[in-house]
N, CA, C and O atoms as a MOPAC input file, in Angstrom:
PM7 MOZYME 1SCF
protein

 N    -26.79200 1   -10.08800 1     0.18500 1
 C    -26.06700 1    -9.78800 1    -1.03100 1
 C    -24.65900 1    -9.29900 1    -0.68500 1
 O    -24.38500 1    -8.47900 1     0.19100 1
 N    -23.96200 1    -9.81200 1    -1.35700 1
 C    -22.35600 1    -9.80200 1    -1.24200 1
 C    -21.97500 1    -8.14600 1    -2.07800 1
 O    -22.34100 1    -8.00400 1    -3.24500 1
 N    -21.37300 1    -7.20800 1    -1.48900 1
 C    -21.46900 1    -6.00800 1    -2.18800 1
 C    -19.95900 1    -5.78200 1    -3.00500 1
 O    -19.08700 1    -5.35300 1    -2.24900 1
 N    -19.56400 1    -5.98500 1    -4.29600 1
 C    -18.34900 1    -5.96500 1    -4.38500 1
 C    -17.16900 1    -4.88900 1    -3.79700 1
 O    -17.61300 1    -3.96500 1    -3.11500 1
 N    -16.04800 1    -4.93100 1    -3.96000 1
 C    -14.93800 1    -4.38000 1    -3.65100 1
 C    -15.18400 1    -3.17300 1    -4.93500 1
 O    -15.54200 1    -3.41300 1    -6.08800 1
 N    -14.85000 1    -1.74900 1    -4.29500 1
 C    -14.45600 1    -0.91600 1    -4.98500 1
 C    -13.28300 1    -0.80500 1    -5.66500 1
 O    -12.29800 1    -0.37700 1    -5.06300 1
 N    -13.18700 1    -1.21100 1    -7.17200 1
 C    -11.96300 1    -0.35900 1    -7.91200 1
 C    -11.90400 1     0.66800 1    -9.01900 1
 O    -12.53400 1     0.83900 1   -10.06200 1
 N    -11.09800 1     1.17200 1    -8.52000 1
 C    -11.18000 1     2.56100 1    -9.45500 1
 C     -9.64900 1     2.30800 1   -10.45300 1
 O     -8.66900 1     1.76100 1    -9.94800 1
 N     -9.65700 1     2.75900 1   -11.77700 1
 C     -8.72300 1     2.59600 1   -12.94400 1
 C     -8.32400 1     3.88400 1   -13.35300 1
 O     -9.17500 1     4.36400 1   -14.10100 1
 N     -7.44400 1     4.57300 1   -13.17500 1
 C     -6.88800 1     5.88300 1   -14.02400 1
 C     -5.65800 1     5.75700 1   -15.12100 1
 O     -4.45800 1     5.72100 1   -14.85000 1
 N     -6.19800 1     5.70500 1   -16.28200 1
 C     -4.96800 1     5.51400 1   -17.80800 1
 C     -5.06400 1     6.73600 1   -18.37500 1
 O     -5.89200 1     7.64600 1   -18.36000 1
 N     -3.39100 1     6.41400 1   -19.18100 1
 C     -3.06100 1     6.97000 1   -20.13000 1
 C     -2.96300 1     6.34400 1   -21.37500 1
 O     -3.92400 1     5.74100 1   -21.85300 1
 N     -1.97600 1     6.42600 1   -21.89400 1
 C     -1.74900 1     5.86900 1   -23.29200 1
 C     -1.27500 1     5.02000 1   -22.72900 1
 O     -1.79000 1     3.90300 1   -22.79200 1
 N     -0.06100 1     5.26100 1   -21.93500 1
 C      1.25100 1     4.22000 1   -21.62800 1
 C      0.94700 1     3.27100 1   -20.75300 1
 O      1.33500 1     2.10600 1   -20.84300 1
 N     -0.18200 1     3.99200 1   -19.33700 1
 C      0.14600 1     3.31500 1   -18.39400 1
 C     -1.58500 1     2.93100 1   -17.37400 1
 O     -2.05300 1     4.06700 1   -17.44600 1
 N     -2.14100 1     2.50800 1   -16.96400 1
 C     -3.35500 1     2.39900 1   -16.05300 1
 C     -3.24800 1     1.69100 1   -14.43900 1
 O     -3.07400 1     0.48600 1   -14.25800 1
 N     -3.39300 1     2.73000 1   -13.31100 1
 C     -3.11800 1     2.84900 1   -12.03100 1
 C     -4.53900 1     2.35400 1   -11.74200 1
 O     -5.58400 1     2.85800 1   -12.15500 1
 N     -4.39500 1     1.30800 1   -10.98300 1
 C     -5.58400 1     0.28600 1   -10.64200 1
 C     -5.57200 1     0.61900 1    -8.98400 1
 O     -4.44500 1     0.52500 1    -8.49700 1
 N     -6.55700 1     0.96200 1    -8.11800 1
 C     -6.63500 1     1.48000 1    -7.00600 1
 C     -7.30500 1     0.85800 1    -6.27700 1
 O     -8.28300 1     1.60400 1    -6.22600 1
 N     -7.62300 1    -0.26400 1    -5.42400 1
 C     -8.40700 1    -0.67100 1    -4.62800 1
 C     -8.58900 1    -0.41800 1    -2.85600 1
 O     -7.95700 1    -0.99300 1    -1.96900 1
 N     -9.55700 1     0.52700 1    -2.72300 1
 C     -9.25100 1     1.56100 1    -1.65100 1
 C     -9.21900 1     0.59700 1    -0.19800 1
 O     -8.68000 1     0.86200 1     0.87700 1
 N    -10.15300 1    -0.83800 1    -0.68300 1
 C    -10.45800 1    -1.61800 1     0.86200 1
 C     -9.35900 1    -1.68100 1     0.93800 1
 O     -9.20500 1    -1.35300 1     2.11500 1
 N     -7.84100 1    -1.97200 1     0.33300 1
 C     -6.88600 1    -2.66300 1     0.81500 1
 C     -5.86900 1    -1.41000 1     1.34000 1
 O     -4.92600 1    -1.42100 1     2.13100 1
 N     -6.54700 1    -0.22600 1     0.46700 1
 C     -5.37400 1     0.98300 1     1.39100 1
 C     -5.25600 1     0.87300 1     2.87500 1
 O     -6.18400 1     0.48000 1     3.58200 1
 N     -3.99100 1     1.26100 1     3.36000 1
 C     -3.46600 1     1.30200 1     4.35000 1
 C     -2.89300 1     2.66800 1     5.02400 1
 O     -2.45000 1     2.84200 1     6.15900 1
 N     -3.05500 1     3.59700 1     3.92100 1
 C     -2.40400 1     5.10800 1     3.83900 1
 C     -0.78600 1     5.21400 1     4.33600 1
 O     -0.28700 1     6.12600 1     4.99300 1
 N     -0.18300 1     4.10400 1     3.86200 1
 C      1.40400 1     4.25500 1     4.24600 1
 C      1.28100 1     5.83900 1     4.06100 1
 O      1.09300 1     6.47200 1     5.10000 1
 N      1.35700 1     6.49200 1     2.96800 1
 C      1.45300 1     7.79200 1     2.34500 1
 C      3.22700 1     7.73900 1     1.46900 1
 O      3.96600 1     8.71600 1     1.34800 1
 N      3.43400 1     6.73300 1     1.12300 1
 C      4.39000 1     6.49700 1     0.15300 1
 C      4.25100 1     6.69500 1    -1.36200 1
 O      5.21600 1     7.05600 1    -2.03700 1
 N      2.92300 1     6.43400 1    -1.94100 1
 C      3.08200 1     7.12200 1    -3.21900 1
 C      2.22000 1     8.75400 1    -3.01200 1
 O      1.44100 1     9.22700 1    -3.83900 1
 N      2.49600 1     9.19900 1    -2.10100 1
 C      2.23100 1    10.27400 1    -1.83500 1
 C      3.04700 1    11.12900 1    -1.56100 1
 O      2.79300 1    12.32700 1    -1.68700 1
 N      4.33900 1    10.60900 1    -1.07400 1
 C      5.68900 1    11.19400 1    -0.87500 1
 C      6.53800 1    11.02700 1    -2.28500 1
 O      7.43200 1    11.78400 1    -2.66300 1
 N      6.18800 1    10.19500 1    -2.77300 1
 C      7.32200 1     9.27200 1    -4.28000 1
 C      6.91900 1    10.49100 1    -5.09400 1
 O      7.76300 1    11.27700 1    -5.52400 1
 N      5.27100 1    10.67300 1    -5.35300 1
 C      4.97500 1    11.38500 1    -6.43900 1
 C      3.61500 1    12.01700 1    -6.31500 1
 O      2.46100 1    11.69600 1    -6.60000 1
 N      4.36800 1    13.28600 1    -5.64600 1
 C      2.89400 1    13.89600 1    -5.27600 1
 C      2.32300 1    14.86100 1    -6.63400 1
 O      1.53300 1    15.71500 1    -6.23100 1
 N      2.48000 1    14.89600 1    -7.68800 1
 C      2.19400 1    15.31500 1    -8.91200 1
 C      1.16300 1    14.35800 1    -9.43200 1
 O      0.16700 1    14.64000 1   -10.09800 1
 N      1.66900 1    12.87500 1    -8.91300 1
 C      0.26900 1    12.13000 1    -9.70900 1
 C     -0.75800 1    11.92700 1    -8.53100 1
 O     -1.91700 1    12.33100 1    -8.62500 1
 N     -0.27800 1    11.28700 1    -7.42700 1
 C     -0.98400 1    10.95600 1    -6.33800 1
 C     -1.10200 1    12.54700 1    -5.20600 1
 O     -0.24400 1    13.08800 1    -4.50800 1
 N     -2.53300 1    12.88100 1    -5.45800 1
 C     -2.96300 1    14.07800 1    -4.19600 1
 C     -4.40500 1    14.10600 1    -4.08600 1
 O     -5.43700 1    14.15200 1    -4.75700 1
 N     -3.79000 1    14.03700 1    -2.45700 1
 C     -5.47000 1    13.38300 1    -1.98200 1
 C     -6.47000 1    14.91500 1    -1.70900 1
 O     -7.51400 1    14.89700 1    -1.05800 1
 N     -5.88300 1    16.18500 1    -2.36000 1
 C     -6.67400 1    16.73500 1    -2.32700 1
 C     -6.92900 1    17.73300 1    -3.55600 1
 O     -7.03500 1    18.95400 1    -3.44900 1
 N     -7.00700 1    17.01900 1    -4.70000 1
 C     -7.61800 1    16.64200 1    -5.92900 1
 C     -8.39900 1    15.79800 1    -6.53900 1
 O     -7.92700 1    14.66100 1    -6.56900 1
 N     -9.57000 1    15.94100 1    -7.11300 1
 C    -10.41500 1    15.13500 1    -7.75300 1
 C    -10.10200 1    14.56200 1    -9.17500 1
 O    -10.27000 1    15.55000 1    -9.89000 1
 N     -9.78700 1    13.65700 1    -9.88400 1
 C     -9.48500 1    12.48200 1    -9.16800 1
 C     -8.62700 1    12.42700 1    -8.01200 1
 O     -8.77900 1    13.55900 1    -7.55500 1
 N     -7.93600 1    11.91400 1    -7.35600 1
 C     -6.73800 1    11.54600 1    -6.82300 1
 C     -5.51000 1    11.50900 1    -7.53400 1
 O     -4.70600 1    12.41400 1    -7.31400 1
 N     -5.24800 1    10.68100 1    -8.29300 1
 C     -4.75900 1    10.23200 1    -9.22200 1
 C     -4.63100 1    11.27200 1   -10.35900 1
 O     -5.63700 1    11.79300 1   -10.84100 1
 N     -3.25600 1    11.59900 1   -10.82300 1
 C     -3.11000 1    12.56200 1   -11.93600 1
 C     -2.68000 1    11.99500 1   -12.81600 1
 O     -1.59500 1    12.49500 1   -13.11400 1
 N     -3.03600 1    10.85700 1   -13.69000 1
 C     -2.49500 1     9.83400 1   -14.36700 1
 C     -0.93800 1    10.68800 1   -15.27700 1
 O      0.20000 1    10.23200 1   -15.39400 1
 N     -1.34300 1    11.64800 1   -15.63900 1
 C     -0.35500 1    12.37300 1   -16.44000 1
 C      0.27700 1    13.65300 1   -15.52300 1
 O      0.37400 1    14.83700 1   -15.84600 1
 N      0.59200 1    13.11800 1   -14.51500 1
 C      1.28600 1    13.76500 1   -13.84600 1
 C      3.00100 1    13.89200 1   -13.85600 1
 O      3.73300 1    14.78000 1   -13.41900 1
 N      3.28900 1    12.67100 1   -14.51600 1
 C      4.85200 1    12.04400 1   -14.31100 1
 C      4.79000 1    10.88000 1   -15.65900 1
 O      3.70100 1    10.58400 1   -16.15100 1
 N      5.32400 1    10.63300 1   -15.87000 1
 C      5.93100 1     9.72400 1   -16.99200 1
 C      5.68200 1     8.32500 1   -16.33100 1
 O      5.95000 1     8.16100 1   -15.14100 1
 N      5.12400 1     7.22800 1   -17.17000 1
 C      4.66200 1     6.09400 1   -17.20400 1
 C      5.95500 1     5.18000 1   -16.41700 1
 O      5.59600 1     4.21400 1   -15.74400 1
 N      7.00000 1     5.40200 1   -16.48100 1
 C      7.75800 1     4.89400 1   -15.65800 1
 C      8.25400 1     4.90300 1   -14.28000 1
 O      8.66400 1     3.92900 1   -13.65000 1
 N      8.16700 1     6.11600 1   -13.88700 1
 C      8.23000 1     6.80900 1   -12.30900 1
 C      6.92700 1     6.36800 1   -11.75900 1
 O      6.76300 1     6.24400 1   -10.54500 1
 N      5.90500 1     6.10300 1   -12.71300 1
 C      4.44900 1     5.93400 1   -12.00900 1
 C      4.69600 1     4.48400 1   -11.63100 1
 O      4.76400 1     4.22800 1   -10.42900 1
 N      4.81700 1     3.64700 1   -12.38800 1
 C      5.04400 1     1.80500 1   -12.15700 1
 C      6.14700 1     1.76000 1   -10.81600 1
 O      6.10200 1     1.12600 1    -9.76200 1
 N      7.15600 1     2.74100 1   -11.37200 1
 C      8.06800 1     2.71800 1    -9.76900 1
 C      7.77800 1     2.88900 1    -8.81900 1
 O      8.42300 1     2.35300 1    -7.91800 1
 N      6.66300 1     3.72000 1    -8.51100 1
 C      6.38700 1     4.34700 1    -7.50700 1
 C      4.94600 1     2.90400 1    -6.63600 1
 O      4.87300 1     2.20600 1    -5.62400 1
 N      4.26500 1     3.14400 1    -7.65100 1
 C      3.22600 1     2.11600 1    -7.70900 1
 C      3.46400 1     0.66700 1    -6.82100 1
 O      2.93200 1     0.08100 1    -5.87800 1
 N      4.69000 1     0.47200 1    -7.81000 1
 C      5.73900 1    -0.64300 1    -6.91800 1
 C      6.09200 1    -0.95700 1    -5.37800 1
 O      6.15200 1    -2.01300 1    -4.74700 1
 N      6.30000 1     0.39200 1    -5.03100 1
 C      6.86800 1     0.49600 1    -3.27200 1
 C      5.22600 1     0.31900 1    -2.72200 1
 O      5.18100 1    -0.13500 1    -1.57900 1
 N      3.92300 1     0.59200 1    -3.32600 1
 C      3.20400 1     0.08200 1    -2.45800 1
 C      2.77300 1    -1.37500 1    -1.41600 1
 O      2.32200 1    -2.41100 1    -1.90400 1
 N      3.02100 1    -1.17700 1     0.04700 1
 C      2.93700 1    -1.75700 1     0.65200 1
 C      1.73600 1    -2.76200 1     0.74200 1
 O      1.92300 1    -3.88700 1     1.20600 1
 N      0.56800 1    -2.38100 1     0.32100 1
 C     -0.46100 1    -3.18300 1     0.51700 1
 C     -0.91400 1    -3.64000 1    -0.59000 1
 O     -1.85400 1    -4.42100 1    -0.44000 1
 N     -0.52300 1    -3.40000 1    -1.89100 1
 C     -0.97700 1    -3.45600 1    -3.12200 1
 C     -2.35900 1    -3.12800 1    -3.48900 1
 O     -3.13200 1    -3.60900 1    -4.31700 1
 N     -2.45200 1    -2.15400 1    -2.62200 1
 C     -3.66200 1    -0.97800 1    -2.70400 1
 C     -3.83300 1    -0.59000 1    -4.23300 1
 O     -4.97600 1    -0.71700 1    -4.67300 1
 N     -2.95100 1    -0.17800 1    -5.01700 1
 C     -2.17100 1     0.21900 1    -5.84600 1
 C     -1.54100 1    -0.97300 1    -6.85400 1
 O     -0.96700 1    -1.97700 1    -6.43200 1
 N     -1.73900 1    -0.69200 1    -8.10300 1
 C     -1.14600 1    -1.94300 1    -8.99200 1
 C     -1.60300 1    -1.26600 1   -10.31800 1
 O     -2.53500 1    -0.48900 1   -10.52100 1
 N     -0.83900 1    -1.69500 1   -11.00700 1
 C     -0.58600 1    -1.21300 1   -12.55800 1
 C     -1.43000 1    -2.52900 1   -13.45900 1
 O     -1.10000 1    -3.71400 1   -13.42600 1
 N     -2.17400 1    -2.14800 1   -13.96500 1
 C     -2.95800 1    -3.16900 1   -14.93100 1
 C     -2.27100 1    -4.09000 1   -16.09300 1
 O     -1.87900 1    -3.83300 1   -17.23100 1
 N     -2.29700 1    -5.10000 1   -15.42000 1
 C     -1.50700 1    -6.19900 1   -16.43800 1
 C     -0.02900 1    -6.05000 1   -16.37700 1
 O      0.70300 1    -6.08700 1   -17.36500 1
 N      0.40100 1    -5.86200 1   -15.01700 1
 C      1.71100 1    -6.44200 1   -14.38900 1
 C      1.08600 1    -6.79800 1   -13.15500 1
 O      0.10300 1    -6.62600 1   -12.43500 1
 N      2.42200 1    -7.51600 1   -13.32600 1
 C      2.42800 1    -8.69800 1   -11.53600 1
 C      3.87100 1    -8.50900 1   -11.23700 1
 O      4.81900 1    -9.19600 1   -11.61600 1
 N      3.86100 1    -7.45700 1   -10.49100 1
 C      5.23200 1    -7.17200 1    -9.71600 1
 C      5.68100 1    -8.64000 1    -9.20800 1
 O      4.95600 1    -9.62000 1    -9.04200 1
 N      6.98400 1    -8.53200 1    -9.02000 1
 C      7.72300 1    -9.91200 1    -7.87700 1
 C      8.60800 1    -9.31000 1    -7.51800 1
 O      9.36500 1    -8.48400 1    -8.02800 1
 N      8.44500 1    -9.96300 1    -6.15300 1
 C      9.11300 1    -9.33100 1    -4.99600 1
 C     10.74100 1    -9.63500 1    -5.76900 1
 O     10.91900 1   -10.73100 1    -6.29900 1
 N     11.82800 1    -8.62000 1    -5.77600 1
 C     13.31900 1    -9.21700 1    -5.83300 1
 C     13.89300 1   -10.02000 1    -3.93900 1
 O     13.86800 1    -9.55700 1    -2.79800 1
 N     14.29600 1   -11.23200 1    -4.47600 1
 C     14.70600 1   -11.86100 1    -3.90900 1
 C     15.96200 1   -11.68600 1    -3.42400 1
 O     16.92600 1   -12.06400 1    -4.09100 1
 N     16.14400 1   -10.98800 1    -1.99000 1
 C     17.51500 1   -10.65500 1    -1.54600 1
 C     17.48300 1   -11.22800 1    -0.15900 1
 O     16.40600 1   -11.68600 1     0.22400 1
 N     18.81100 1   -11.27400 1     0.86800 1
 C     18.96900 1   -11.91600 1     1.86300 1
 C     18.84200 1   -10.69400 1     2.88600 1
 O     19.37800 1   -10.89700 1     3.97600 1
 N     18.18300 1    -9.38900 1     2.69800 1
 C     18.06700 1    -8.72200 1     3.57100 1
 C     16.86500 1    -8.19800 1     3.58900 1
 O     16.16900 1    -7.82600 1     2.64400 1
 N     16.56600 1    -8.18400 1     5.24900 1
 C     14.89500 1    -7.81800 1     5.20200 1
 C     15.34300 1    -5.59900 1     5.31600 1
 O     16.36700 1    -4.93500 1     5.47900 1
 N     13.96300 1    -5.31200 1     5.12200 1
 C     13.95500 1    -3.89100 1     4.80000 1
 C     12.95200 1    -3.64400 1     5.92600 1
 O     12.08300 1    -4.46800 1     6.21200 1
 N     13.15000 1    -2.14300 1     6.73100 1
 C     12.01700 1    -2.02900 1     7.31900 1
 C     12.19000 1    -0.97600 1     7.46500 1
 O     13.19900 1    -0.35500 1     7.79900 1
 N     10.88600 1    -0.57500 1     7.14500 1
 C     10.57600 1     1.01800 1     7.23400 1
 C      9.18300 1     1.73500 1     8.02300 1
 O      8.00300 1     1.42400 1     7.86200 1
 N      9.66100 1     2.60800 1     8.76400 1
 C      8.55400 1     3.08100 1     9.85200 1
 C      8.01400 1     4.56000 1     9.03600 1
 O      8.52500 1     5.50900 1     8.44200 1
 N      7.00900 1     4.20100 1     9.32600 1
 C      6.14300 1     5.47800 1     8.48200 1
 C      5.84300 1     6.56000 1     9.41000 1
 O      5.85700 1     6.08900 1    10.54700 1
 N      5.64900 1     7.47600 1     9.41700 1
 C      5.31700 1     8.19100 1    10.40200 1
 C      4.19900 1     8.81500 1    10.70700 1
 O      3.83600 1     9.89000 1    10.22800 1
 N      3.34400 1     7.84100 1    11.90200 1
 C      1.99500 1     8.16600 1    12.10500 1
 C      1.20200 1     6.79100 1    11.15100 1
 O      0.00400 1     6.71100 1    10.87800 1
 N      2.09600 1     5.98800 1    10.85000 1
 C      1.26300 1     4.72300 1    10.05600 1
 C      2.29100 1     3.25600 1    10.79700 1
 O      2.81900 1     2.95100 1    11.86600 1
 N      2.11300 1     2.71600 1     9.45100 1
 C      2.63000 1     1.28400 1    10.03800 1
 C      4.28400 1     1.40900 1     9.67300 1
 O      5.00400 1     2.14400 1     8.99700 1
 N      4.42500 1     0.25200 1    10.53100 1
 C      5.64400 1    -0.54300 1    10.38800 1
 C      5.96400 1    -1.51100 1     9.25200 1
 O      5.78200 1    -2.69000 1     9.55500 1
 N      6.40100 1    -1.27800 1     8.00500 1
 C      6.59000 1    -2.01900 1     6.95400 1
 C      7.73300 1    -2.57300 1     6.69100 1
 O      8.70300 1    -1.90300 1     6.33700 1
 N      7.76800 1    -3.95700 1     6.83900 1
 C      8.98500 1    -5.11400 1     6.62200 1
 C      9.07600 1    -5.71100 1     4.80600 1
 O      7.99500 1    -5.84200 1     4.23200 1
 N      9.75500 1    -5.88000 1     4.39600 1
 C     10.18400 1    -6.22900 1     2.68700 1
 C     11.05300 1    -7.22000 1     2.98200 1
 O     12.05100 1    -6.95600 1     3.65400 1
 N     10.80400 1    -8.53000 1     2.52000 1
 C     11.89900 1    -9.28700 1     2.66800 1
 C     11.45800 1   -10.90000 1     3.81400 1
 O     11.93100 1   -11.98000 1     4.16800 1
 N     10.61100 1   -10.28700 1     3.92400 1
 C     10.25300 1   -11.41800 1     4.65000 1
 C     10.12900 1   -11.77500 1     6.14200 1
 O     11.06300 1   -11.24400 1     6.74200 1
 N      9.32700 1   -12.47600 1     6.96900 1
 C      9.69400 1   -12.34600 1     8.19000 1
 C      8.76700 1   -13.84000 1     9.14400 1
 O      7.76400 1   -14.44000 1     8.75900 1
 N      9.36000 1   -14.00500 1    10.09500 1
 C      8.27600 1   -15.11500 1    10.84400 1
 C      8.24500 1   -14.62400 1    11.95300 1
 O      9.20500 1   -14.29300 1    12.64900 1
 N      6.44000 1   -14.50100 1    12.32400 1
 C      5.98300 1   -13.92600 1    12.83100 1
 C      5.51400 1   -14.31600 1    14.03600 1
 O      4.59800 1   -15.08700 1    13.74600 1
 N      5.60100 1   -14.23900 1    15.45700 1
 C      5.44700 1   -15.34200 1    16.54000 1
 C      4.03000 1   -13.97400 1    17.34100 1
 O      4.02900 1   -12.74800 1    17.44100 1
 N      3.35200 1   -14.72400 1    17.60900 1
 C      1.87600 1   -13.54700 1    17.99000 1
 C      0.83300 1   -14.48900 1    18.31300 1
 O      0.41500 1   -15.36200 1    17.55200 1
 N      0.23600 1   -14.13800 1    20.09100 1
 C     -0.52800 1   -15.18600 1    20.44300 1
 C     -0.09100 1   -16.69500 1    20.45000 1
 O      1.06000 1   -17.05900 1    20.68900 1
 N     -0.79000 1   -17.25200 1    20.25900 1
 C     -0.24900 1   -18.99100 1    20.17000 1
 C      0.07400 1   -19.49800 1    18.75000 1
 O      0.27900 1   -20.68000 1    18.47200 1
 N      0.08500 1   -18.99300 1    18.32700 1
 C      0.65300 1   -19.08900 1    16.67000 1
 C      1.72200 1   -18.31700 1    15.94700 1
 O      1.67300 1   -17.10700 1    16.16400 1
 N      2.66200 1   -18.72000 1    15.15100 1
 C      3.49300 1   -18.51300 1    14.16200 1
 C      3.68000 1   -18.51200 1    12.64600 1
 O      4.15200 1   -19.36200 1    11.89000 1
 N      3.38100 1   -17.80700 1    12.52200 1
 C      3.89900 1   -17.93000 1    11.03300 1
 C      4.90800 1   -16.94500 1    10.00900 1
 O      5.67100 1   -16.13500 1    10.53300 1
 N      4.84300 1   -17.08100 1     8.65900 1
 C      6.02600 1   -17.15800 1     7.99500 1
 C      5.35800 1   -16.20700 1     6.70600 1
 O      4.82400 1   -16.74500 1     5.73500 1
 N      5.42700 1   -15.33800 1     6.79500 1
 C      5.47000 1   -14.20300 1     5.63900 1
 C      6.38900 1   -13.78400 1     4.46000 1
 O      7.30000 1   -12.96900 1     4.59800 1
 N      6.11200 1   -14.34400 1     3.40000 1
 C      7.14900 1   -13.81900 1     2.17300 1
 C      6.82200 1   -12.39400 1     1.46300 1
 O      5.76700 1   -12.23900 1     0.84700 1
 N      7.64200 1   -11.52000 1     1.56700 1
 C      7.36900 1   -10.57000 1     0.21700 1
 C      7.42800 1    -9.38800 1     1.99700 1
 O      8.14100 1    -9.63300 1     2.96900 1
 N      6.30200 1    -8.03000 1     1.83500 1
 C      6.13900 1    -7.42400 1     2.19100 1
 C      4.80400 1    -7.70900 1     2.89500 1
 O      3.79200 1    -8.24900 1     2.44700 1
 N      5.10400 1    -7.12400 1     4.31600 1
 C      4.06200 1    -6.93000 1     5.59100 1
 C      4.26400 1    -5.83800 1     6.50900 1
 O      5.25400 1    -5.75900 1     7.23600 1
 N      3.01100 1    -4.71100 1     6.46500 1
 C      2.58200 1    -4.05400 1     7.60100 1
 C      2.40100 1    -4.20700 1     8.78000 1
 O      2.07500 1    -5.36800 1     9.02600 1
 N      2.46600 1    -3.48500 1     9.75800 1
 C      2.41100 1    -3.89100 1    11.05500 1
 C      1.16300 1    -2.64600 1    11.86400 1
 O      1.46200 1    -1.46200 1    12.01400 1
 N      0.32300 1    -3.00800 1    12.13000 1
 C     -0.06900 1    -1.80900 1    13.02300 1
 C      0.85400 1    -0.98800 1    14.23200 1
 O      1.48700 1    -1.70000 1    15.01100 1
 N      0.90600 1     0.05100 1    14.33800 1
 C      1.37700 1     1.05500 1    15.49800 1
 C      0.48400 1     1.72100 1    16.38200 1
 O      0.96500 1     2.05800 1    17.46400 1
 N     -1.02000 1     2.05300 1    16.10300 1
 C     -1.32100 1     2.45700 1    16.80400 1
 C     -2.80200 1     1.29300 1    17.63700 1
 O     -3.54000 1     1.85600 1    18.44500 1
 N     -2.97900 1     0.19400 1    17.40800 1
 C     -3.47500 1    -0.40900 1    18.01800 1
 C     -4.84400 1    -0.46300 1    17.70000 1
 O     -5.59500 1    -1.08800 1    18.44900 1
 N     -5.35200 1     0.20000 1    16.52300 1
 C     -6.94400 1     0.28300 1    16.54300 1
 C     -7.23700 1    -0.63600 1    15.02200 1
 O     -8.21700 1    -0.36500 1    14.32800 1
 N     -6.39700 1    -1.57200 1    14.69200 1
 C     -6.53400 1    -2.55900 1    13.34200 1
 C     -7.07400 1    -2.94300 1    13.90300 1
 O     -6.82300 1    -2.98400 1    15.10700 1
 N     -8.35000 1    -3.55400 1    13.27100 1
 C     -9.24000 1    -4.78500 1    12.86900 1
 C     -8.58300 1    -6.08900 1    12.08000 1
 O     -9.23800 1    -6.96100 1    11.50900 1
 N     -7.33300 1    -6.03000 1    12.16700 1
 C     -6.76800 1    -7.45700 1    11.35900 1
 C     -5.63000 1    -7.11000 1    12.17800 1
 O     -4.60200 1    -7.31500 1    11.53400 1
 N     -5.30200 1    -6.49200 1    13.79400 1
 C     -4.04000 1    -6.93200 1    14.34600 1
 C     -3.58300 1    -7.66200 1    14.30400 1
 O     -4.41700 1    -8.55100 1    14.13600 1
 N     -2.30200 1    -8.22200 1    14.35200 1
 C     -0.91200 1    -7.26200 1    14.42100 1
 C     -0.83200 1    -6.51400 1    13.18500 1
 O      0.12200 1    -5.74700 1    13.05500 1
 N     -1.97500 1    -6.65100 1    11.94400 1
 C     -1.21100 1    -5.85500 1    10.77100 1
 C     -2.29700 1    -4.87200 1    10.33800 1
 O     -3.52400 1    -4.94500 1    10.27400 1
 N     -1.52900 1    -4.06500 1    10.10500 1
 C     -2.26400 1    -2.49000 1     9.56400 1
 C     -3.27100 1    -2.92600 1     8.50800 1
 O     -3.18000 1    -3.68600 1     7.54500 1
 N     -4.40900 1    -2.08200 1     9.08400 1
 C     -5.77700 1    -1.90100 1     7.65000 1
 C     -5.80300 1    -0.23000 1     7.42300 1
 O     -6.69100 1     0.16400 1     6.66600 1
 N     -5.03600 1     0.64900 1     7.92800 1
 C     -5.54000 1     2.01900 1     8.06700 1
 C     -6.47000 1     2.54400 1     8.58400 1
 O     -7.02500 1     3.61000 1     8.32000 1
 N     -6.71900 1     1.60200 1     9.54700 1
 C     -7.17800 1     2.54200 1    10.51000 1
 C     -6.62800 1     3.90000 1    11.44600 1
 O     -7.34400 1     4.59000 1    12.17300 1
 N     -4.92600 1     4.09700 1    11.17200 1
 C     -4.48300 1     4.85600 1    12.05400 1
 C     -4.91800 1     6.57700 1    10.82300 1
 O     -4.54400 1     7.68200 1    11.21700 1
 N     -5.41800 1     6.48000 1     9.94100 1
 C     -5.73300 1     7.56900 1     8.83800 1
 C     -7.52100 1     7.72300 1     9.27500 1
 O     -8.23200 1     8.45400 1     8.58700 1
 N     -7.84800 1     7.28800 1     9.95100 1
 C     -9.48800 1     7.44300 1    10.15700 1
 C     -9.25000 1     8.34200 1    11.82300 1
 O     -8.38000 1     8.20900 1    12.68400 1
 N    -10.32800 1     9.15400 1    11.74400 1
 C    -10.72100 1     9.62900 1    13.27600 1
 C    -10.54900 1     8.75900 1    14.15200 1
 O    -10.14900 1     7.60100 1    14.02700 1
 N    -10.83200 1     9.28300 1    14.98900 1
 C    -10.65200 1     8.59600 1    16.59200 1
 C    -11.80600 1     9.13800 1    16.84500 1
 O    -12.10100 1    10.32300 1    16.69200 1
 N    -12.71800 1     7.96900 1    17.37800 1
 C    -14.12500 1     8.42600 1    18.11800 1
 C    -13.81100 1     8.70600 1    19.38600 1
 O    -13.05800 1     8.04500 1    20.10100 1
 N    -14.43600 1     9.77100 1    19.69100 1
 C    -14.63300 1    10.62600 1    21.40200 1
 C    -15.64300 1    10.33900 1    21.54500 1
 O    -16.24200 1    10.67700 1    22.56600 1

């Protein structure tokens, strides 16, 4: 038996933060953007009415893995001629903008936004699953 994917939904009036934890990566970016709605050491997580329905979609937005997504939008990437990259600290390496990717005997060609593992213990190397947010077995 195929066990589905966990998602969890937190709304307001305005707005509903759609959370799908397999795909977290723990950048910790909507954790830095808006730690009033997003704190991981509160039950829910999620403070739906923490911040105004608009700072939340913004924030929501910079997620890297689309862990995170607002119910009944479909972000698109803005189309610019410069790639973005941002190093997280203690997580991945996150590129915006696009990139081709040369690894092992194969190449390929990534549009939009891609993670990178840093610390070497992904199960989908070269790119981050969050594993660098889990223990380290001794």
């Amino acid at each position: 038996m195929v066990e589905e994917p966990v998602i969890k939904e937190y709304s307001s009036e305005e707005v509903t933060v759609v959370w799908e934890p397999a795909k977290c990566i723990h950048s910790g970016i909507c954790l830095r953007g808006l730690p009033k709605v997003f704190d991981l050491k509160s039950r829910p997580w999620v403070n739906i009415n923490g911040s105004d329905a608009k700072s939340i979609v913004e924030t929501v937005r910079e997620c890297p893995s689309k862990a995170l997504t607002i119910k009944g939008v479909r972000f698109k990437d803005t189309q610019t001629n410069e790639t973005d990259v941002t190093l997280i600290t203690g997580g991945p390496l996150i590129i915006k903008g696009g990139a081709t990717i040369h690894h092992r005997k194969k190449t390929e060609q990534v549009d939009g936004t891609v993670s990178f593992c840093r610390c070497g213990r992904s199960q989908k190397f070269p790119y981050c699953d969050g594993s660098h947010a889990k223990p380290k077995d001794k």
